[in-house]
N, C-alpha and C positions, 0 to 999 in steps of 0.2 A: 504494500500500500504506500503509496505517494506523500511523503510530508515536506513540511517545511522544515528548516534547519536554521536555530536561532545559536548566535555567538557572542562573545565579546563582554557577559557580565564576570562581574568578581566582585570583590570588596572596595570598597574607593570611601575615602573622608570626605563625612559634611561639606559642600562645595565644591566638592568635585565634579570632574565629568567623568563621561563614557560614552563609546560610540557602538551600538548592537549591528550587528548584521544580519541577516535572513536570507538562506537562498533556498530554491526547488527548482526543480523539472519547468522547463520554457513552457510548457503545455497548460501548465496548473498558474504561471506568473506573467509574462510577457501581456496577454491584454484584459488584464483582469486589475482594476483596484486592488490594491493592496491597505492592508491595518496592522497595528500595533497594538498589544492588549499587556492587562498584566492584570497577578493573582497575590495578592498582599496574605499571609499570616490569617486563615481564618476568613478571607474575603472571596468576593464572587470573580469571576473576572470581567475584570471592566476595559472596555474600549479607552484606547490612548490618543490616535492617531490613525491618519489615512491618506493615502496619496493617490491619485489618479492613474490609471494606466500609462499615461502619455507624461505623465510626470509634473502636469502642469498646473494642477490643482491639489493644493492642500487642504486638510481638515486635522485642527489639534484641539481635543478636549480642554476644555476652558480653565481646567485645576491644574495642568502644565504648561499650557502658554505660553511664549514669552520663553521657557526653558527648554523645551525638547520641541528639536526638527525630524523633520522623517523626508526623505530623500529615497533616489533609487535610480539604480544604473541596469535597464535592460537588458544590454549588452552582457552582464553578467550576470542575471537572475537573479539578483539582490537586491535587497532594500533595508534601509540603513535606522537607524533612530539615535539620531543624535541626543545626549541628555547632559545637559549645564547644572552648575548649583544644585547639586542629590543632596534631598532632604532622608534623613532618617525615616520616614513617611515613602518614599520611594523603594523603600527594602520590598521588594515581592520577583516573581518568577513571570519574564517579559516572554509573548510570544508575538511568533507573527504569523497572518493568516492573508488571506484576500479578504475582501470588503463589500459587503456584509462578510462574515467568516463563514468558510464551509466547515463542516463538522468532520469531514471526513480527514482534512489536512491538518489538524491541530500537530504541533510536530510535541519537544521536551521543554521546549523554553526553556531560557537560559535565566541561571540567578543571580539580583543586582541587591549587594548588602550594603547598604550606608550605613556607616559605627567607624567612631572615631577608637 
């Protein structure tokens, strides 16, 4: 079965950055919206971010803002989530999906700990 393949968390200090990656099969990415989600300690998973196939349209949930970009290079089947100033509040397990998300490509997502 086909997923996505998320990269790039670890542990980073209050104020930190980090930059995630996502990549999949051209079939399942190339013209499809793409999203960013994440699963906090105990929580549901919530929609983060969304880019448009063609790359030209952005969408960032209103509680990130201003802090996390979402980008993406077709050329390479990836799509990226840029994330500025990690709050302790950002600690949860980031995945990526297309947009609205299929159910069937939830890949492991990867883990972002903010702790000083």
């Amino acid at each position: 079965q086909e997923q996505f393949v998320e990269s790039g968390g670890g542990l980073v200090q209050p104020g930190g950055s980090l930059t995630l990656s996502c990549t999949g099969p051209g079939y399942i990415f190339k013209r499809f919206n793409m999203g960013w989600y994440r699963q906090g300690p105990g929580s549901e998973r919530d929609f983060l971010a969304a880019i448009s196939w063609h790359g030209e349209t952005t969408e960032i949930r209103e509680a990130v803002r201003g802090r996390f970009t979402i980008s993406r290079d077709n050329d390479k089947n990836t799509a990226y989530l840029r994330m500025d100033n990690l709050q302790s509040d950002d600690t949860a397990v980031y995945y990526c999906n297309q947009y609205p998300a299929n159910r069937d490509y939830w890949g492991q997502g990867t883990q972002v700990t903010v702790s000083s």
